[in-house]
N, CA, C and O atoms as a Tinker XYZ file with bonds, in Angstrom:
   432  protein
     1  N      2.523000   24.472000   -4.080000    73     2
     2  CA     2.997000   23.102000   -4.123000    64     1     3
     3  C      2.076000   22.175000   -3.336000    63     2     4     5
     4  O      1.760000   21.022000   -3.625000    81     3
     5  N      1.694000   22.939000   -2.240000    73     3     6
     6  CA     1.063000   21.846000   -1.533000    64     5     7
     7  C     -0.699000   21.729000   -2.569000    63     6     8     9
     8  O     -1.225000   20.660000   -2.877000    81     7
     9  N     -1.042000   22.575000   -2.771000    73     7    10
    10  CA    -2.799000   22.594000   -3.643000    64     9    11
    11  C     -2.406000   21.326000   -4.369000    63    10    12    13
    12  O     -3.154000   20.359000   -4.223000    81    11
    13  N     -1.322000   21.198000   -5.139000    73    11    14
    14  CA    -0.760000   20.411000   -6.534000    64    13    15
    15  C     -0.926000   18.663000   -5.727000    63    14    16    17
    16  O     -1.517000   17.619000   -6.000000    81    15
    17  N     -0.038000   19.152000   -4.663000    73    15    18
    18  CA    -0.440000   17.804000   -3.977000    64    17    19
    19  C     -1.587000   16.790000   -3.381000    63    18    20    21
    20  O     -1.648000   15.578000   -3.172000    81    19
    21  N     -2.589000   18.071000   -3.193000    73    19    22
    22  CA    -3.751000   18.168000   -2.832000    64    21    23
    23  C     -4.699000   17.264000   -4.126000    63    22    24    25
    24  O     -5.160000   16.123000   -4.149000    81    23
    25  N     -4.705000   18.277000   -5.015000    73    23    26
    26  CA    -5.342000   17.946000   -6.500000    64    25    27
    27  C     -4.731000   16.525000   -6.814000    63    26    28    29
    28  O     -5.604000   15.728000   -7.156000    81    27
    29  N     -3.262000   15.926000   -6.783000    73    27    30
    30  CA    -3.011000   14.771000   -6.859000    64    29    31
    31  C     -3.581000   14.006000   -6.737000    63    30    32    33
    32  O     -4.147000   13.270000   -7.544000    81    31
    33  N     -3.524000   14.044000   -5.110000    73    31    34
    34  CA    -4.051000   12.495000   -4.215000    64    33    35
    35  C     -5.784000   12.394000   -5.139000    63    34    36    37
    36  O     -6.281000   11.461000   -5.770000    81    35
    37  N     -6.198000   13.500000   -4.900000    73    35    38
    38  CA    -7.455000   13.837000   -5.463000    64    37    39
    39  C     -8.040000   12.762000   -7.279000    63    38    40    41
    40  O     -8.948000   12.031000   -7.673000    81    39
    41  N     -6.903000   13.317000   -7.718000    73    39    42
    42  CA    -6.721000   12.617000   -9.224000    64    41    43
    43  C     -6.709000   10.910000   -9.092000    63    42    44    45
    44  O     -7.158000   10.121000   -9.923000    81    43
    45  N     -6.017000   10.574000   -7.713000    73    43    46
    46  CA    -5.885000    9.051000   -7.726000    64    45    47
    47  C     -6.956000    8.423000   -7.188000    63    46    48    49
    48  O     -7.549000    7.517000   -7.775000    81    47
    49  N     -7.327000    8.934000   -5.846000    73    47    50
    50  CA    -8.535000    8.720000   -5.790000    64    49    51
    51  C     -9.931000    8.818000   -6.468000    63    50    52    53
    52  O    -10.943000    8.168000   -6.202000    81    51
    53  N     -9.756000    9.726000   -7.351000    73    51    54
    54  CA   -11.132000    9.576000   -8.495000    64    53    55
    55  C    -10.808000    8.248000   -9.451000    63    54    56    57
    56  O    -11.746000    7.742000  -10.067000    81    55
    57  N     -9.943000    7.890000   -9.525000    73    55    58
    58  CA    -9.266000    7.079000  -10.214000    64    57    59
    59  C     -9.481000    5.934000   -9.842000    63    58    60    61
    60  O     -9.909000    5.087000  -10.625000    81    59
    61  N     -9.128000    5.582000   -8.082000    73    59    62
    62  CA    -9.489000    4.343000   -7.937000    64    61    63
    63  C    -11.352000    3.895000   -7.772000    63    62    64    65
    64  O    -12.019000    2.871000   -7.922000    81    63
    65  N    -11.668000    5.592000   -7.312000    73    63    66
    66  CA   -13.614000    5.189000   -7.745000    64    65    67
    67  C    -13.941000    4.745000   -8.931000    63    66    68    69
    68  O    -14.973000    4.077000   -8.981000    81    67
    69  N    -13.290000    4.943000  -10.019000    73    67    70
    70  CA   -14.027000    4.916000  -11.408000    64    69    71
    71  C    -13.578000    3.142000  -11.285000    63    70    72    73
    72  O    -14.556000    2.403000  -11.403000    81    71
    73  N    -12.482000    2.566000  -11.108000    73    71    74
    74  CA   -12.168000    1.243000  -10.837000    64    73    75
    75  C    -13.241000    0.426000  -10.290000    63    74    76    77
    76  O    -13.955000   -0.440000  -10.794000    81    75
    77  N    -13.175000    0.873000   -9.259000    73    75    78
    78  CA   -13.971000    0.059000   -8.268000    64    77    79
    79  C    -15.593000    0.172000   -8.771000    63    78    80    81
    80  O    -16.333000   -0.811000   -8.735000    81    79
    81  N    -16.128000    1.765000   -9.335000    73    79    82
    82  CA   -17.430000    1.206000   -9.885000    64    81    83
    83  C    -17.170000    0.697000  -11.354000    63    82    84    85
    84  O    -18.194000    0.747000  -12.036000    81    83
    85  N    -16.163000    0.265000  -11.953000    73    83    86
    86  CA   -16.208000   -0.307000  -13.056000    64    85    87
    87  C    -16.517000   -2.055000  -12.732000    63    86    88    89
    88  O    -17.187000   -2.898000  -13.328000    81    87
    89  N    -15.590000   -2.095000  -11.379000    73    87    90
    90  CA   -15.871000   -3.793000  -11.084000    64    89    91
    91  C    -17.121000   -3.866000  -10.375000    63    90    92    93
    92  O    -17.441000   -5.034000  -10.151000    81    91
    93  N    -17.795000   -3.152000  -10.021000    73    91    94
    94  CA   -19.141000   -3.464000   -9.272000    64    93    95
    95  C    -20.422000   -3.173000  -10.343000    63    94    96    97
    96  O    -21.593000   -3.375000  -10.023000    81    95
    97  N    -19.993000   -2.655000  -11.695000    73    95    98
    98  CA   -20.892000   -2.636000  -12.329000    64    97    99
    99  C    -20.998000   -4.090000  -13.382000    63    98   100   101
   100  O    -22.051000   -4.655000  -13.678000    81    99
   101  N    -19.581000   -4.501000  -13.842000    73    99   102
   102  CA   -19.018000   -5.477000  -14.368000    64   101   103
   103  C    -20.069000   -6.644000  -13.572000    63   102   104   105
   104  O    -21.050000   -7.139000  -14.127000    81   103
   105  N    -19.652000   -6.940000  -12.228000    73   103   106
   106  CA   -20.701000   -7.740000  -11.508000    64   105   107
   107  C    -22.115000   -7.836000  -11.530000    63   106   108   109
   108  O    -22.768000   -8.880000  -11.542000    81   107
   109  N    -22.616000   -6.469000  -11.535000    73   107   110
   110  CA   -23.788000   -5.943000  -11.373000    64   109   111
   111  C    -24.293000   -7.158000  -13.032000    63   110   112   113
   112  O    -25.035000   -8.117000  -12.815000    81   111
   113  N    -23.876000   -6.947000  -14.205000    73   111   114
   114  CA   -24.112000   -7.268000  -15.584000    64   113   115
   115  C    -23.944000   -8.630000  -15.326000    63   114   116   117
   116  O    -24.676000   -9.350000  -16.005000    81   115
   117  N    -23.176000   -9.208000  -14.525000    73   115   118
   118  CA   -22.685000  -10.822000  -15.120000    64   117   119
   119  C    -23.908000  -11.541000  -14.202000    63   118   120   121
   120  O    -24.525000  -12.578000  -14.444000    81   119
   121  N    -24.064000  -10.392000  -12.791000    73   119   122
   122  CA   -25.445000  -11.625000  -12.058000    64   121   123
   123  C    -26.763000  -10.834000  -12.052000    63   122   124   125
   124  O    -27.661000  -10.796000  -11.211000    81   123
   125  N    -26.646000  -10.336000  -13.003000    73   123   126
   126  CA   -27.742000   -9.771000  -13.457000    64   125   127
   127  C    -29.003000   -8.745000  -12.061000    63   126   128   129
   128  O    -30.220000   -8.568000  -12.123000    81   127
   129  N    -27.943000   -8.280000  -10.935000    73   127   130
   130  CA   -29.011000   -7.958000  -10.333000    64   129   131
   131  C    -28.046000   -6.897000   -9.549000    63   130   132   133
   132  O    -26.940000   -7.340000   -9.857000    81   131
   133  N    -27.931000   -6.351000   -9.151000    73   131   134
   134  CA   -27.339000   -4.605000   -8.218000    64   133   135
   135  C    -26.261000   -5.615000   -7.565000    63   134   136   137
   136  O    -26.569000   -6.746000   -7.192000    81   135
   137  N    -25.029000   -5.102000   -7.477000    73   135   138
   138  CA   -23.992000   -5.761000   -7.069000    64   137   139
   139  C    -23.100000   -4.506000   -6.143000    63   138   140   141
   140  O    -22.319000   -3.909000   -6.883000    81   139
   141  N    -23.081000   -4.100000   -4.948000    73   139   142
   142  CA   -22.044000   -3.253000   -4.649000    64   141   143
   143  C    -21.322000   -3.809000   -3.546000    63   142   144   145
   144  O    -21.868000   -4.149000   -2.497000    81   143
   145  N    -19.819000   -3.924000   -3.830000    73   143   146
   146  CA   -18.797000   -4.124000   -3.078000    64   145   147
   147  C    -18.234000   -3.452000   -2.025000    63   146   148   149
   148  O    -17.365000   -2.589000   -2.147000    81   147
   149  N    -18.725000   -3.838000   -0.967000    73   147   150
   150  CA   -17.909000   -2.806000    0.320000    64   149   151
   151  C    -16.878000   -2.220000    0.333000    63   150   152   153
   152  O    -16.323000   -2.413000   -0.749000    81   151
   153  N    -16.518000   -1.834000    0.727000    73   151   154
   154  CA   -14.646000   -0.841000    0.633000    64   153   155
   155  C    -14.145000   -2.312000    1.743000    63   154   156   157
   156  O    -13.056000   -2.777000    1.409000    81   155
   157  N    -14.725000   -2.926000    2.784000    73   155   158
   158  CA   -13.438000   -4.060000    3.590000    64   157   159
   159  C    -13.654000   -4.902000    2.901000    63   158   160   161
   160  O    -12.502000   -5.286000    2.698000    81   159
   161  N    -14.569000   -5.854000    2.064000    73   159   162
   162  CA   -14.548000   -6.650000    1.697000    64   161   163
   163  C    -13.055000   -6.728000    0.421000    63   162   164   165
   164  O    -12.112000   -7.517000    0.365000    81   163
   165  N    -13.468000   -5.386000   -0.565000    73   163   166
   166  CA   -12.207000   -5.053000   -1.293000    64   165   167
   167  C    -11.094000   -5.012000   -0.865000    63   166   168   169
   168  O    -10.186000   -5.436000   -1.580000    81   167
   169  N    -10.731000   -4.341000    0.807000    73   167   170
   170  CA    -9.403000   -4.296000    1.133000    64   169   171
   171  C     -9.245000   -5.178000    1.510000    63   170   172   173
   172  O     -8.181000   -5.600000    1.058000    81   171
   173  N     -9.910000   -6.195000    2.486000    73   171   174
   174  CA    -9.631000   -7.352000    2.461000    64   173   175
   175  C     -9.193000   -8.369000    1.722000    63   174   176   177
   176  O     -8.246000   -9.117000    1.965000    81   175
   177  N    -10.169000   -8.368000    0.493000    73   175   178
   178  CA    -8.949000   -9.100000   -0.846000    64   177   179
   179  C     -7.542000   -8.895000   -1.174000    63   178   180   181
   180  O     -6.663000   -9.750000   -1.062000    81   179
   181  N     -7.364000   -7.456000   -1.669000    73   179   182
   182  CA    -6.176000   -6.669000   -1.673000    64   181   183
   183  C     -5.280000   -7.252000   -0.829000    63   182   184   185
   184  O     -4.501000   -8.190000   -1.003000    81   183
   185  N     -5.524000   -6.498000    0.190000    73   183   186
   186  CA    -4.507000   -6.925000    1.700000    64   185   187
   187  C     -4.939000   -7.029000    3.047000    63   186   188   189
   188  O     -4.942000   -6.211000    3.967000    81   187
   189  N     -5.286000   -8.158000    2.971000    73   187   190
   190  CA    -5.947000   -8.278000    4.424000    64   189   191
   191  C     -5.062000   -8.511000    5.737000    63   190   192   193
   192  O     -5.483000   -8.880000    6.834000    81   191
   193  N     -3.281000   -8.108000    5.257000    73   191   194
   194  CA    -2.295000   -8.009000    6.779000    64   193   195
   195  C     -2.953000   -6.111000    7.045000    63   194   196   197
   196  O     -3.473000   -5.841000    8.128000    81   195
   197  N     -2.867000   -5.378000    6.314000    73   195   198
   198  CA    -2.739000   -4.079000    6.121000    64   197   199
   199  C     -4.252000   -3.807000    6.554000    63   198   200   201
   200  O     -4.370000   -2.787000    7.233000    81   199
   201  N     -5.109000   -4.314000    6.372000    73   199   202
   202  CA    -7.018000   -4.471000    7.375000    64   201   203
   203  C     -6.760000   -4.298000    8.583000    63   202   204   205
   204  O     -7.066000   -3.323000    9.269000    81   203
   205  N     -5.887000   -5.729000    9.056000    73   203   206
   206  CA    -5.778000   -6.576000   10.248000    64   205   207
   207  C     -5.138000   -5.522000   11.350000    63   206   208   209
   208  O     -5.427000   -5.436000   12.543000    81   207
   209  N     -3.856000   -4.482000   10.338000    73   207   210
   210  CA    -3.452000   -3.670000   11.745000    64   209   211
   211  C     -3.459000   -2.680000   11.036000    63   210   212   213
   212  O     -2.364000   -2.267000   10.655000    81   211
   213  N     -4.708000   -1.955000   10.615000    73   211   214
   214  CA    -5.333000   -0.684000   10.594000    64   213   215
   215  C     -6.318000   -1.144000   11.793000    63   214   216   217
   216  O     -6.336000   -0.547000   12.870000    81   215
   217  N     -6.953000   -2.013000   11.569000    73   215   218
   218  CA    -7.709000   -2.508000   12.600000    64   217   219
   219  C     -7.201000   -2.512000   14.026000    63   218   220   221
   220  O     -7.713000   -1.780000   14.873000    81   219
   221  N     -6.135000   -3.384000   14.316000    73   219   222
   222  CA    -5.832000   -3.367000   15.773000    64   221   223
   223  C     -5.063000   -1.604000   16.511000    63   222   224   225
   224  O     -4.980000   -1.287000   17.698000    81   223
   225  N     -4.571000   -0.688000   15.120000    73   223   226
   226  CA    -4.186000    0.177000   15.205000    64   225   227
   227  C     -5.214000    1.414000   15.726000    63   226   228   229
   228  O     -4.953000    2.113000   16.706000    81   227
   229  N     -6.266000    1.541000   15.011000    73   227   230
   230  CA    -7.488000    2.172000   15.742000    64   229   231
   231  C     -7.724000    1.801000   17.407000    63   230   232   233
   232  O     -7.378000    2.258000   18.496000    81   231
   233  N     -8.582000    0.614000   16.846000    73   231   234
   234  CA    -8.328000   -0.304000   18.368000    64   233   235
   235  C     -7.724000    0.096000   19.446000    63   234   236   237
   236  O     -8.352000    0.422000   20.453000    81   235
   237  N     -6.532000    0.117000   19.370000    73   235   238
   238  CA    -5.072000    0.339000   20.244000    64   237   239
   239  C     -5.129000    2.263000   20.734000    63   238   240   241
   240  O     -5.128000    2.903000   21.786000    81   239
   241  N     -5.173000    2.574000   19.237000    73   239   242
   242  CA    -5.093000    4.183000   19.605000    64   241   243
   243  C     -6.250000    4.707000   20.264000    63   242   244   245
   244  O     -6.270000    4.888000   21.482000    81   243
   245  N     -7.684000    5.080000   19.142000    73   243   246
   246  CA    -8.798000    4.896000   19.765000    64   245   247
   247  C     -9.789000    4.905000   20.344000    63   246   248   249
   248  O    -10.770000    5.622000   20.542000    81   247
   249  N     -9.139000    3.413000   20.754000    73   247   250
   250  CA   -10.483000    2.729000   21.312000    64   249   251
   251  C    -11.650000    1.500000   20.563000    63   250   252   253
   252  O    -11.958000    1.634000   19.379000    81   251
   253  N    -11.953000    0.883000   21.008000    73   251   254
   254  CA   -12.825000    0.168000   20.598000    64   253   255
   255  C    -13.927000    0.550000   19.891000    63   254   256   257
   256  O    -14.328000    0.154000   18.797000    81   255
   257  N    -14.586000    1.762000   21.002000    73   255   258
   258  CA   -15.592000    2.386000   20.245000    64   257   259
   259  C    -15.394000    2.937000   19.268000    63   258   260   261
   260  O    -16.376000    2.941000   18.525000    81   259
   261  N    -14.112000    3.680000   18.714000    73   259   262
   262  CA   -13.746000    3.891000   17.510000    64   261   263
   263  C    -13.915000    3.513000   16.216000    63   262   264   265
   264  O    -14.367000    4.072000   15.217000    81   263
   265  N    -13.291000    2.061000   16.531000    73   263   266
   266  CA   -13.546000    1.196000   15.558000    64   265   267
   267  C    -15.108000    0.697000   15.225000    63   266   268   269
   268  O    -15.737000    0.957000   14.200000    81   267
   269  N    -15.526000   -0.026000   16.278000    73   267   270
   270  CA   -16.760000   -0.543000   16.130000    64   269   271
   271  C    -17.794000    0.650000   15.523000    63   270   272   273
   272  O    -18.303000    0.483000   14.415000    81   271
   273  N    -18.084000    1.917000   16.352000    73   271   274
   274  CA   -18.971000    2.565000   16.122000    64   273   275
   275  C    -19.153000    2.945000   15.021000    63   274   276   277
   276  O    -20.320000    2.892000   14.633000    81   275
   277  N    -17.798000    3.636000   13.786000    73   275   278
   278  CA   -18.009000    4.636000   13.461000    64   277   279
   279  C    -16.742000    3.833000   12.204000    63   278   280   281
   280  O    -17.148000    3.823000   11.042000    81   279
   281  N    -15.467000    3.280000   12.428000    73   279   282
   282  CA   -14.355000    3.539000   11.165000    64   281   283
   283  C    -15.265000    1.825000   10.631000    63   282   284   285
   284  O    -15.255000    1.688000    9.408000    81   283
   285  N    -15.887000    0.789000   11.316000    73   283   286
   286  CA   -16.392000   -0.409000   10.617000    64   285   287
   287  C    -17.596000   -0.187000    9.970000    63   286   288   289
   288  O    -17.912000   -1.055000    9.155000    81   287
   289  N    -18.504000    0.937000   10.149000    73   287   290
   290  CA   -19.834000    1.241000    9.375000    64   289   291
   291  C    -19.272000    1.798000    8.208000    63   290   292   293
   292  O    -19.721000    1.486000    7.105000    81   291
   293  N    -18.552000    2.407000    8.306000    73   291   294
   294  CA   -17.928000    3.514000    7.019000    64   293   295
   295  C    -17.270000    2.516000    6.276000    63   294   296   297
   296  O    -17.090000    2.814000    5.095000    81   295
   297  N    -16.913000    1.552000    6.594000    73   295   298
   298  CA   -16.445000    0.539000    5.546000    64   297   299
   299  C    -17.025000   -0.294000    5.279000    63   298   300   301
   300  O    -16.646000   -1.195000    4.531000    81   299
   301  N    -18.158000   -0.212000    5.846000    73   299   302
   302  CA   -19.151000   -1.485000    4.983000    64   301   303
   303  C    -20.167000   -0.565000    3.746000    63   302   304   305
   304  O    -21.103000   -1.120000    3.169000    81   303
   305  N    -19.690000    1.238000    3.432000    73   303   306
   306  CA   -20.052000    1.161000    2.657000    64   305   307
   307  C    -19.588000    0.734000    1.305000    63   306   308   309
   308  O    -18.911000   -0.283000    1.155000    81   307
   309  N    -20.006000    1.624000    0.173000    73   307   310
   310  CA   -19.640000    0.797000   -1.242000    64   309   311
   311  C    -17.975000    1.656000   -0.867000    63   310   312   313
   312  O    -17.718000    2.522000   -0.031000    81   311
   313  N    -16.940000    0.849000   -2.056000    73   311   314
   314  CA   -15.814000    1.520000   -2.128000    64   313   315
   315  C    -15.479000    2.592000   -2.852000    63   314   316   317
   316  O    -14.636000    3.431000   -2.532000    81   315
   317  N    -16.427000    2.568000   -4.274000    73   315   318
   318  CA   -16.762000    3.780000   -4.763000    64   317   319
   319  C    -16.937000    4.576000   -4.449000    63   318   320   321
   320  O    -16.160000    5.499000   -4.690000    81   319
   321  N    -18.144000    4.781000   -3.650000    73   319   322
   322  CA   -18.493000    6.126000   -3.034000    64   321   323
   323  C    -17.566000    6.906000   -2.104000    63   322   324   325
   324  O    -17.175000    8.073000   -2.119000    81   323
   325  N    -17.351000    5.903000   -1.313000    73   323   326
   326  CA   -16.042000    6.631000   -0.297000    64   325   327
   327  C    -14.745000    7.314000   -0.880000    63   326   328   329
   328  O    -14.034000    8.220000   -0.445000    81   327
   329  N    -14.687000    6.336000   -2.340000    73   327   330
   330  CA   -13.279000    7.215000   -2.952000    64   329   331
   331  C    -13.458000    8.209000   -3.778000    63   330   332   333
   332  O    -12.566000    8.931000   -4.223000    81   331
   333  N    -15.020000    8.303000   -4.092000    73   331   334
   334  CA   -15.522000    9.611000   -4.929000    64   333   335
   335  C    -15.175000   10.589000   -3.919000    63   334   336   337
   336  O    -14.327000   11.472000   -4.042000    81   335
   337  N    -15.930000   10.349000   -2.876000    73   335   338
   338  CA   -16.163000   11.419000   -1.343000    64   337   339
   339  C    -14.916000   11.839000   -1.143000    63   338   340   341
   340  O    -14.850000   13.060000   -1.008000    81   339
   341  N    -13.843000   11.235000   -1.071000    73   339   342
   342  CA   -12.597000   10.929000   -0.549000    64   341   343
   343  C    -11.806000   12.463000   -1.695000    63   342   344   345
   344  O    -11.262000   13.516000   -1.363000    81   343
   345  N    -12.104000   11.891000   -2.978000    73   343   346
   346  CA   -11.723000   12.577000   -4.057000    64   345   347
   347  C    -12.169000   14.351000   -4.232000    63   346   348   349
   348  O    -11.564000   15.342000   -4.641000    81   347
   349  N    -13.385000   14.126000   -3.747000    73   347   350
   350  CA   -14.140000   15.311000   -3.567000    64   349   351
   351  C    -13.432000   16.403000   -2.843000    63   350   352   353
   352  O    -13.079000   17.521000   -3.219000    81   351
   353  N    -13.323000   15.814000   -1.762000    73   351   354
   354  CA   -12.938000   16.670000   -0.538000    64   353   355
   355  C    -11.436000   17.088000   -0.790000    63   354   356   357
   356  O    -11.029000   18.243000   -0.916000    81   355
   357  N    -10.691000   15.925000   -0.838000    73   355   358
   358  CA    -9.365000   16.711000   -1.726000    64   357   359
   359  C     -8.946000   17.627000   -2.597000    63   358   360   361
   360  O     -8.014000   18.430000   -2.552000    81   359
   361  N    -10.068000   17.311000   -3.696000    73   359   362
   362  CA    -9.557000   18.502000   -4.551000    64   361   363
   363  C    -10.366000   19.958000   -4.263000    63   362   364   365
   364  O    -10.286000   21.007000   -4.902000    81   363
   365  N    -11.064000   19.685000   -3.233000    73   363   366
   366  CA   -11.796000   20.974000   -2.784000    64   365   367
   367  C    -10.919000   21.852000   -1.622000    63   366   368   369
   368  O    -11.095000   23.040000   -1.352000    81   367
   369  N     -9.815000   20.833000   -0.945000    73   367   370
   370  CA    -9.078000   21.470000   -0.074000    64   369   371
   371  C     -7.874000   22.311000   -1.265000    63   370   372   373
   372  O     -7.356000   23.392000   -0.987000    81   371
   373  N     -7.643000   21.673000   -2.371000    73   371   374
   374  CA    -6.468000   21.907000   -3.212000    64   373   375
   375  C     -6.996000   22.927000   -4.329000    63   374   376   377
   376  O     -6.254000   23.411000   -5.184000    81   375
   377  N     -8.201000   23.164000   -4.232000    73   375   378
   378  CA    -9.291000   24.448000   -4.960000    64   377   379
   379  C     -8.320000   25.682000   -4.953000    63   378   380   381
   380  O     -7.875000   26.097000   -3.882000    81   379
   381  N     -8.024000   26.211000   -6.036000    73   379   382
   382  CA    -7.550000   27.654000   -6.510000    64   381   383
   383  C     -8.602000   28.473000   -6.638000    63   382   384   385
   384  O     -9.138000   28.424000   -7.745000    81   383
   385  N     -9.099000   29.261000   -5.802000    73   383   386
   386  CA   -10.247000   30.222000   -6.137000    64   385   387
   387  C     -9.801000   31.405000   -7.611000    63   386   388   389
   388  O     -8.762000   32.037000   -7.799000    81   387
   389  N    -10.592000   31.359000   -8.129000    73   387   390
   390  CA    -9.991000   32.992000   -9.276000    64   389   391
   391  C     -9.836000   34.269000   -8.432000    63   390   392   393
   392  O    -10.525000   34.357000   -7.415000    81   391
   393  N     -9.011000   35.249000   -8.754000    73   391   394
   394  CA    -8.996000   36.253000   -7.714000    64   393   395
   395  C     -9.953000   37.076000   -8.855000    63   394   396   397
   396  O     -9.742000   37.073000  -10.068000    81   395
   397  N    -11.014000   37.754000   -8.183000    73   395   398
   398  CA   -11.726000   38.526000   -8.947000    64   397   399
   399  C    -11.272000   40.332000   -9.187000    63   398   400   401
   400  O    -11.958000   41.222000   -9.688000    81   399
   401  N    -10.204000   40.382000   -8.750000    73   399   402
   402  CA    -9.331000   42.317000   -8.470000    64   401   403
   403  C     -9.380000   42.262000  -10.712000    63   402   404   405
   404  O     -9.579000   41.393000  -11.560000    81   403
   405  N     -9.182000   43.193000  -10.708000    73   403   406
   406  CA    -8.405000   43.592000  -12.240000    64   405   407
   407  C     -9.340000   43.199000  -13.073000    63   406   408   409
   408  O     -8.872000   43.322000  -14.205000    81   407
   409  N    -10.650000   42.701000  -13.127000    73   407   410
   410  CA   -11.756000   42.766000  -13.788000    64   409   411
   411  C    -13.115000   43.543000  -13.797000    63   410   412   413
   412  O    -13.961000   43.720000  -12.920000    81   411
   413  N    -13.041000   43.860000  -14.829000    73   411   414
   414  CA   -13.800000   45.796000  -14.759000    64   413   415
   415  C    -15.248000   45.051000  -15.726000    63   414   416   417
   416  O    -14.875000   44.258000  -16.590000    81   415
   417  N    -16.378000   45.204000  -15.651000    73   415   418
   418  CA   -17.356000   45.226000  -16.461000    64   417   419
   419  C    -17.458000   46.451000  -17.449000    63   418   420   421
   420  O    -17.379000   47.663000  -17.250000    81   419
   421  N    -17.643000   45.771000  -18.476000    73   419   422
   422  CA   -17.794000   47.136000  -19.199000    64   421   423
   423  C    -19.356000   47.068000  -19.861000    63   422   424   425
   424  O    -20.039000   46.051000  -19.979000    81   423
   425  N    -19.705000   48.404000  -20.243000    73   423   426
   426  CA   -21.370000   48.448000  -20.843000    64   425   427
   427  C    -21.442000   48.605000  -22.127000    63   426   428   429
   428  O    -20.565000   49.268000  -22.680000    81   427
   429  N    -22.639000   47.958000  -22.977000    73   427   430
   430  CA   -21.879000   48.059000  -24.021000    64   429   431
   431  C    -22.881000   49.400000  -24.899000    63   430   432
   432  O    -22.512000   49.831000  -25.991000    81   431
C-alpha cells in the first residue's frame, strides 16, 4: 500500500513537470528565445500566502541559513526539473524489484 502511494505522488508529480514544461516551452515559441520559469516565480503566482509561510516556516524552524543557502537556490531553479527530480525519486522509493527465485534457464 504504501509503494502504491509512493508511485502516486510520483504519477502527479510527473504530471505537474510535463505542465510546467509545456508552459515554458509555450513561452519559449511565443518570444521566440529559451524561456524557463523558476519553480518561486510559479509558486508565487499560484500562491504567494503559501511562499510567504513556507518561507517564514523554514526561517523559524531552520534557520536563516537554511533558507537563504540552500531551500532559495533550489527554487530559483526551472520548475520542471525539480518536479521531474521530485518524480524520479518517488517512484524509485515505490520501485517493486522482480524477485528473481523460480526462474530456471533452460539450454536449448
Amino acid at each position: 500500500m504504501l509503494r502504491f502511494l509512493f508511485r502516486l505522488a510520483a504519477m502527479v508529480a510527473l504530471a505537474i513537470a510535463v505542465i510546467m514544461a509545456v508552459l515554458d516551452a509555450t513561452r519559449t515559441v511565443a518570444a521566440s528565445h529559451l524561456v524557463v520559469t523558476p519553480l518561486k516565480t510559479s509558486w508565487g503566482a499560484v500562491s504567494p500566502d503559501t511562499l510567504a509561510a513556507t518561507e517564514a516556516f523554514v526561517r523559524e524552524k531552520a534557520g536563516v541559513v537554511a533558507w537563504d543557502g540552500f531551500v532559495d537556490k533550489a527554487l530559483d531553479l526551472p520548475g520542471f526539473a525539480l518536479f521531474a527530480l521530485l518524480a524520479f525519486l518517488l517512484y524509485a522509493i515505490g520501485y517493486r524489484r522482480q524477485r528473481r527465485t523460480g526462474r530456471v534457464a533452460t539450454s536449448a
